[in-house]
GUBAVO-985944 format. One record per residue (C-alpha): residue number from 1; residue in one letter; x, z, y negated. Coordinates in nm, 4 decimals, m for minus. Layout:
(pt NUM; A; (X; Z; Y))
...
This chain:
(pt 1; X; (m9.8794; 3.2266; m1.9987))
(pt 2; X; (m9.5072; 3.1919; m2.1044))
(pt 3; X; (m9.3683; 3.5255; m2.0575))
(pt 4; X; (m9.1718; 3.5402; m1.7538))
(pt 5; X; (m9.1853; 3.8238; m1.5097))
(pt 6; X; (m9.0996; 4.1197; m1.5163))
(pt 7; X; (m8.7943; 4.1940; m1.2904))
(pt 8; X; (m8.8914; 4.5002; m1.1386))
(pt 9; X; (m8.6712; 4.7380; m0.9953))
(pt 10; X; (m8.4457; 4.6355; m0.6858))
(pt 11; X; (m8.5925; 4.2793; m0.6476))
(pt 12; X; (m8.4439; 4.0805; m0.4151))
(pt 13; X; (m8.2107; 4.2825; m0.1991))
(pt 14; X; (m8.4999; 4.5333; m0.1733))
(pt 15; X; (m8.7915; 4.2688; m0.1378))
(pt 16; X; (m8.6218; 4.0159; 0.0454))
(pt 17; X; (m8.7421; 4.1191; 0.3503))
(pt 18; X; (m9.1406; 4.1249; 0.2660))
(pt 19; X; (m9.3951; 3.9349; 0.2622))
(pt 20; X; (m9.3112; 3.6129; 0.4854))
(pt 21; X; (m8.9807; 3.6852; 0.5808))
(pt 22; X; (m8.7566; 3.6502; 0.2770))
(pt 23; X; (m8.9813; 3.3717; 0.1158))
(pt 24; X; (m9.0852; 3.5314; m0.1770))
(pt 25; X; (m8.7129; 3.4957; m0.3751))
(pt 26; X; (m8.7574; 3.0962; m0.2535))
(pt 27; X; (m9.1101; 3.0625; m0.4440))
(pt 28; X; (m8.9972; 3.2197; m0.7171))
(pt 29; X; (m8.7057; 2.9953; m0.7609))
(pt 30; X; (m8.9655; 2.7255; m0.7475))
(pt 31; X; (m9.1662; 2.8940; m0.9653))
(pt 32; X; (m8.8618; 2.9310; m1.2122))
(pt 33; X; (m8.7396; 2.5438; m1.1521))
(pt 34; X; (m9.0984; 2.4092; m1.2401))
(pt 35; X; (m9.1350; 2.6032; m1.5595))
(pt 36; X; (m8.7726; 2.4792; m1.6678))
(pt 37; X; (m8.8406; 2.1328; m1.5858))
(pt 38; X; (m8.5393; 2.1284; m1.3257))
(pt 39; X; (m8.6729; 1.8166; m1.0706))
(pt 40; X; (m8.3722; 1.8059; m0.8529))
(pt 41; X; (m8.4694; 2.1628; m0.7984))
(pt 42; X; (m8.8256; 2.0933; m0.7677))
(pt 43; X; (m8.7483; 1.8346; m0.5117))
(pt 44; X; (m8.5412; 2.0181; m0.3103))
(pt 45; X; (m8.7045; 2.3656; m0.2810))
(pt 46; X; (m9.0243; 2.1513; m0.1915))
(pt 47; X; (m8.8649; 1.9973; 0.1182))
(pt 48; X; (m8.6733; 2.3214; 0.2163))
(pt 49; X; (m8.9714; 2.5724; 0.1968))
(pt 50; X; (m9.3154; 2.3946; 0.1884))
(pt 51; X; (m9.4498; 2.6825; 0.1934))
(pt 52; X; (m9.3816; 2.8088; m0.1373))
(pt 53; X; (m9.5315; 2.4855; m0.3129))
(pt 54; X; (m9.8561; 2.6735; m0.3481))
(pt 55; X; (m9.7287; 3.0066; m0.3429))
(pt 56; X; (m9.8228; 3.2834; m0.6384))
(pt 57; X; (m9.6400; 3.4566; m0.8993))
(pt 58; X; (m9.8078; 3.8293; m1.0002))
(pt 59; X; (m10.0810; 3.6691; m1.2242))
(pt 60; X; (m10.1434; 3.4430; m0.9645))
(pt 61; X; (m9.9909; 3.1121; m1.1043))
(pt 62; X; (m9.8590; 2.8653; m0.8480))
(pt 63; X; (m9.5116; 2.6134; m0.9552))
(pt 64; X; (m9.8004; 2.3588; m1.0923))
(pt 65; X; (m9.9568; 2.5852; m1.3400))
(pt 66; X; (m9.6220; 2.6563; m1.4813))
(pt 67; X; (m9.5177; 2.2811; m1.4678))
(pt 68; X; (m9.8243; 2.1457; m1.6026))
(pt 69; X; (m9.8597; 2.4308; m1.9113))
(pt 70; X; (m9.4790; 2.3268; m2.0016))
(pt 71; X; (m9.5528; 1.9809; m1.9739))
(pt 72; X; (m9.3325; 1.8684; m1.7213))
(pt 73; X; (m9.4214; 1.5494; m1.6121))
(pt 74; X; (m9.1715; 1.4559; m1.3673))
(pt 75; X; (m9.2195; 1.8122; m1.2413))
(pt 76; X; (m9.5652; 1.7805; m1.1860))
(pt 77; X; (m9.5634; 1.4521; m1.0327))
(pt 78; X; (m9.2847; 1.6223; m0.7345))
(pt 79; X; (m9.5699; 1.9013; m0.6752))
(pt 80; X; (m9.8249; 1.6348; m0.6053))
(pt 81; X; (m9.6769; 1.4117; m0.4051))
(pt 82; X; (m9.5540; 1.6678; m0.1995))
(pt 83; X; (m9.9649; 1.7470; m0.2010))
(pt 84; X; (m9.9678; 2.0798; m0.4504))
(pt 85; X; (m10.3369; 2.1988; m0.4861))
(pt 86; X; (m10.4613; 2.0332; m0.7649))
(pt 87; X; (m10.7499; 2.2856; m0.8199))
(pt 88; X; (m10.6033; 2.5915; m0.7016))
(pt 89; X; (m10.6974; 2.8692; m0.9778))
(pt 90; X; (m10.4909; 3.1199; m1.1493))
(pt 91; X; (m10.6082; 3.4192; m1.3248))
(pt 92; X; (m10.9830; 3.3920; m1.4898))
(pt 93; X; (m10.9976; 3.0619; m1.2636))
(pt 94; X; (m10.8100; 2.8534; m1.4946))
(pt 95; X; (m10.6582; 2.5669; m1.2892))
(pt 96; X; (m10.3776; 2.3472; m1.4165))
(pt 97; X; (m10.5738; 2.1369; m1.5737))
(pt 98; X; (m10.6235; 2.3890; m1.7916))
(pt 99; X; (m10.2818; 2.4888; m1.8749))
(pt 100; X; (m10.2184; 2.1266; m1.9730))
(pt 101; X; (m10.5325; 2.0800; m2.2117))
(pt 102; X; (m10.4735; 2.3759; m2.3816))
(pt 103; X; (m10.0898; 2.2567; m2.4897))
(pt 104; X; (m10.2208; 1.8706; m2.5405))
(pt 105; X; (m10.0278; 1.7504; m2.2711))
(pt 106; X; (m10.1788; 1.4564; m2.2461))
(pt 107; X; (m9.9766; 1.2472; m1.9465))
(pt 108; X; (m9.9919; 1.5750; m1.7303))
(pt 109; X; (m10.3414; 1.5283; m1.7485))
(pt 110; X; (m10.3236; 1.2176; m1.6539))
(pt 111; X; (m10.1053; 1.2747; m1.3565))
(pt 112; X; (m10.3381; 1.5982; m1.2301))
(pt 113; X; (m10.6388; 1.3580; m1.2326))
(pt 114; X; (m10.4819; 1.0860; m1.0310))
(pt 115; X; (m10.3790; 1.3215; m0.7945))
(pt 116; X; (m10.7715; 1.4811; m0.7558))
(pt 117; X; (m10.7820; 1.7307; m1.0319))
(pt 118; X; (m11.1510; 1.7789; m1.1166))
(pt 119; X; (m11.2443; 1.6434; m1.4974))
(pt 120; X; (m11.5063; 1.9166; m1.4707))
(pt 121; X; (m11.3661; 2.2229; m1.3526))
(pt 122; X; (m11.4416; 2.5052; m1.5358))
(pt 123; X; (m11.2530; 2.8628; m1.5964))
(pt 124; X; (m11.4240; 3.1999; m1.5767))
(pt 125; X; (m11.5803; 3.1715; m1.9068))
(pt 126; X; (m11.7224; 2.8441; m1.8506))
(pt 127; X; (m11.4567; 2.6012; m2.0243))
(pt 128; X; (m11.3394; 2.2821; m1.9253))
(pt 129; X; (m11.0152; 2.0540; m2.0052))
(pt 130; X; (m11.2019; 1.9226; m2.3070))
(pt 131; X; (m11.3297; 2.2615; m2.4426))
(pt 132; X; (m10.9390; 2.3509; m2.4489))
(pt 133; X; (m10.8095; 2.0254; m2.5589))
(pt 134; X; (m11.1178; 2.0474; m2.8808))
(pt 135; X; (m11.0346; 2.4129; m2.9639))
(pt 136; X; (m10.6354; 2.3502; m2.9889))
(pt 137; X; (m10.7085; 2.0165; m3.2061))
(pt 138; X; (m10.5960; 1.7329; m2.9346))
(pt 139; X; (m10.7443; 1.4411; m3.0633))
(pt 140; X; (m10.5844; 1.2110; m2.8192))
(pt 141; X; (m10.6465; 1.4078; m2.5103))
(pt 142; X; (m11.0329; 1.4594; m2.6362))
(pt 143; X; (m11.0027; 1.0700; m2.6566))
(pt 144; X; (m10.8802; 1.0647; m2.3237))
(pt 145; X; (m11.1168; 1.2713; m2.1575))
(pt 146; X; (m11.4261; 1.1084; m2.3186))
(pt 147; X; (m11.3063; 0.7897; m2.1662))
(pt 148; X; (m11.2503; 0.9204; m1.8205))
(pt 149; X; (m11.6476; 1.0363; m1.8586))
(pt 150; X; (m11.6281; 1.4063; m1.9392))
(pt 151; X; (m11.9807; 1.5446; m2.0329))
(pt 152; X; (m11.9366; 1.6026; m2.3953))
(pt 153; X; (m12.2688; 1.8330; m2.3603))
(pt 154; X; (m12.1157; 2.0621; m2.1579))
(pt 155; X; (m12.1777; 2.4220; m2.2355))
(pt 156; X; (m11.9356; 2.7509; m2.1544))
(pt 157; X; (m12.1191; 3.0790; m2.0331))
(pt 158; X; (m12.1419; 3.1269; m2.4345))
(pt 159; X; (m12.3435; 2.8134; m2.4729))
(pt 160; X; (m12.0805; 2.6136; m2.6695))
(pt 161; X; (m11.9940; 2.2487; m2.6082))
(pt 162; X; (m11.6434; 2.1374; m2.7184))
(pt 163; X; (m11.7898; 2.0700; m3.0134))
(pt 164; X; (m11.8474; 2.4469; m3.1136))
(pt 165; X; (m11.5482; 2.5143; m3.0603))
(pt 166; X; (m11.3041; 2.2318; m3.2017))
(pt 167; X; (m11.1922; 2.3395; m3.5365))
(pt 168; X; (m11.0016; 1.9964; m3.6617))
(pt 169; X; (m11.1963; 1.7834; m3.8694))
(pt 170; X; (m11.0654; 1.4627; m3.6825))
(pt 171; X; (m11.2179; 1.5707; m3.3249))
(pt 172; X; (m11.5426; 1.7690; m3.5074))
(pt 173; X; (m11.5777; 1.3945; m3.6308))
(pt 174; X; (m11.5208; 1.2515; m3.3704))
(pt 175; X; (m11.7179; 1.4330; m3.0880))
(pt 176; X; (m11.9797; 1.4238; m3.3661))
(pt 177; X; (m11.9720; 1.0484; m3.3383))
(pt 178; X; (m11.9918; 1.0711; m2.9530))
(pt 179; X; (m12.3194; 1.2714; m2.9690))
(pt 180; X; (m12.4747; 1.0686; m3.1816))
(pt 181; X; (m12.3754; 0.7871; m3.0100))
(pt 182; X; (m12.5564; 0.9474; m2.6726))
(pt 183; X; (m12.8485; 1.0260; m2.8991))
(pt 184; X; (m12.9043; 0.6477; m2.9203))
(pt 185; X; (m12.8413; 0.5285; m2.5806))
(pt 186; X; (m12.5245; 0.4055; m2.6653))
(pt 187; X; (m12.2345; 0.4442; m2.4037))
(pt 188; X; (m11.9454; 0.6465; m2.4805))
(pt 189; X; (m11.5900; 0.4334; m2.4236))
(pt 190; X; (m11.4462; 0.4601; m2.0840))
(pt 191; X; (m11.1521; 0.4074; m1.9202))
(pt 192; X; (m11.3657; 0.1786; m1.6407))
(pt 193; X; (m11.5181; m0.0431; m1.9320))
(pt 194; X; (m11.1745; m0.0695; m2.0603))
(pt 195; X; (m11.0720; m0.2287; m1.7522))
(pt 196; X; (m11.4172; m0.4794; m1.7468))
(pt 197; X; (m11.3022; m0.6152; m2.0669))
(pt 198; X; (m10.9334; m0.7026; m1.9522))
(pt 199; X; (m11.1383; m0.8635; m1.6735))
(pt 200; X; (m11.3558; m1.0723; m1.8440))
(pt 201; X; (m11.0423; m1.1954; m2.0109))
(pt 202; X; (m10.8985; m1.3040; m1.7304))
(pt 203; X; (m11.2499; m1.4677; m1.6154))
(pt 204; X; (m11.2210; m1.6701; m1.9453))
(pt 205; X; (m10.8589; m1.7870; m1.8698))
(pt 206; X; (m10.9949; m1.8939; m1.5424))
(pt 207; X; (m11.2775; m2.0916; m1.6572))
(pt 208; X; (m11.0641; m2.2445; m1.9010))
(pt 209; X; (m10.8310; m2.3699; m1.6422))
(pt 210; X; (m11.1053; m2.4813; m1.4441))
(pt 211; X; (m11.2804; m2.7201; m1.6766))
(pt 212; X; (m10.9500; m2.8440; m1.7472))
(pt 213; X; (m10.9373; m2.9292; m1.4032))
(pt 214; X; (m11.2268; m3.0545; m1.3661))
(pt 215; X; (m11.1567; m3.3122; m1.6933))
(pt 216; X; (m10.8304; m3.4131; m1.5520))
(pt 217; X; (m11.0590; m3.5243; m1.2269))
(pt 218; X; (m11.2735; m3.6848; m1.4749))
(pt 219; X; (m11.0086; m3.8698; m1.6376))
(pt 220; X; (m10.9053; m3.9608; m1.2677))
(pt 221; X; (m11.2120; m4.0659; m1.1753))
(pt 222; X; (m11.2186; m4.3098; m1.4818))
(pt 223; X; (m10.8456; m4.4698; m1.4402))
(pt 224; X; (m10.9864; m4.5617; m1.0509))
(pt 225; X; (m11.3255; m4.7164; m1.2056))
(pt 226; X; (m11.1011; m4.9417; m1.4133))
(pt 227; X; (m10.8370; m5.0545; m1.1870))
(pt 228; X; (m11.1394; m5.1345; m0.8709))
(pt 229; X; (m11.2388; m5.3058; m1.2126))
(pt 230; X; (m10.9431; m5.5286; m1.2757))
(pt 231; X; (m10.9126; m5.6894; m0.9002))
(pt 232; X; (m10.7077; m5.3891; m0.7596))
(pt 233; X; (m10.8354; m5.3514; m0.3783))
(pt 234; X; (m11.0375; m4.9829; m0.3066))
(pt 235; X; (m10.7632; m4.9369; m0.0556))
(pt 236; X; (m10.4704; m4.8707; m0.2925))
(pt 237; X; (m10.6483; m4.6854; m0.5139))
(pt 238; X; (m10.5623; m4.3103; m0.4198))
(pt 239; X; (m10.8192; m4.0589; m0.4611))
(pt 240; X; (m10.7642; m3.8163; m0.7375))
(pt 241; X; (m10.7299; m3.4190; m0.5712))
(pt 242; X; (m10.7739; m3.1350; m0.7633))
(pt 243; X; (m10.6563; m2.8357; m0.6192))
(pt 244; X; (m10.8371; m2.5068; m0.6734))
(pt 245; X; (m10.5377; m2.3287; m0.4905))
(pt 246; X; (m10.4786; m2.1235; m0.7735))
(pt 247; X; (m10.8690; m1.9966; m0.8172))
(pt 248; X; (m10.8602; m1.8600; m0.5149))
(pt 249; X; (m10.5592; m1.6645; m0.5685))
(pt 250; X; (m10.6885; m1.5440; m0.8979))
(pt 251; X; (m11.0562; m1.4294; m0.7366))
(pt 252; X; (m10.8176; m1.1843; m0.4861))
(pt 253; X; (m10.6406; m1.1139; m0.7182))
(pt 254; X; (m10.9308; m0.9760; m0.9445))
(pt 255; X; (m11.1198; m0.8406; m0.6332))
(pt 256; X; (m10.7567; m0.6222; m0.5443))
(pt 257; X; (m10.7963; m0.4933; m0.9049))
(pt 258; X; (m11.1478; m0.4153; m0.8695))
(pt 259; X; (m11.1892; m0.0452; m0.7578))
């Protein structure tokens, strides 16, 4: 995955010309700035020749693959926004996803699945991000991937979950942990429940504020009991107004977060 290619004899002056029309020395400088890391470059070879965003090097690698098996955040993050295919599959179908999961790169992973990378793809041989992130022993992407609702069951074309094939004792523990745990009927962590509990924390703020609210209107309530009490007439006593202004703004609020 790291070598870089071979020249080849007369590039450039020779080859200039095929192809689609000279465009082939542009991808490869794109190809060449995303496996460096160079941004600016990314950037600006992006908006001068679209075209060569998805464009392939001889084993068939696009500007993300490169970016995303470096772990180039920044670079990866220019290829998608400028809509790089997320999916698109090199040699033996192994997408970018891929690449990233098999060096640990956790954030790139992140970035690729934001931008519609599928948790699930597979390569040729029937392995996903997880299968690459448990064989090269990276706990926290493993973590990660469990939480975004990978199926830890999944088998490749030799019938091995990640499991099989993790050889660190922390995720062979921890996987173990995560089958058991399905074994039982108990849900695996995810990032959505994650969320739900953050939630329900700010549901508890809320209801806190509100029965204070609703004892300061009590205590209002009281204070124009006593003074209708002690001669004062009903028509200076001022009702007492709660405002639930700030309810309101906290339900949109909540129901922007919600997804």
């Amino acid at each position: 995955m790291g070598r870089r290619r071979a020249g080849g004899g007369g590039r450039g002056g020779g080859r200039g010309g095929e192809g689609r029309g000279g465009g082939e020395e542009e991808d490869l400088k794109l190809h060449k700035a995303a496996r460096s890391g160079d941004a600016a470059a990314v950037e600006s070879l992006c908006e001068s020749d679209p075209l060569a965003l998805n464009s392939r090097d001889r084993l068939s690698r696009t500007p993300l693959h490169l970016a995303a098996w470096a772990g180039h955040v920044d670079v990866v993050k220019c290829l998608c926004k400028h809509k790089a295919d997320v999916g698109a599959a090199a040699m033996d179908d192994t997408a970018a996803i891929h690449f990233a999961s098999q060096k640990g790169h956790l954030e790139v992973v992140r970035e690729l699945l934001a931008s519609g990378a599928s948790v699930k793809a597979k390569n040729r041989k029937g392995f996903t991000a997880l299968h690459f992130a448990a064989q090269n022993s990276h706990l926290e992407l493993v973590k990660y991937l469990v939480r975004r609702g990978v199926d830890i069951t999944t088998k490749t074309n030799a019938g091995q979950t990640a499991l099989h094939v993790a050889e660190n004792d922390d995720v062979r523990a921890f996987l173990k942990e995560c089958e058991q745990s399905l074994k039982k009927g108990v849900e695996l962590p995810s990032e959505k429940k994650d969320d739900s509990v953050a939630e329900k924390a700010d549901d508890g703020k809320v209801s806190g504020e509100a029965r204070k609210d609703d004892a300061d209107a009590e205590q209002g309530e009281k204070r124009k009991s006593e003074e209708i009490g002690a001669g004062t007439r009903p028509s200076e006593v001022k009702k007492a107004k709660v405002s639930l202004a700030h309810l309101e703004n906290d339900m949109e609020e909540e129901d922007e977060a919600d997804e």
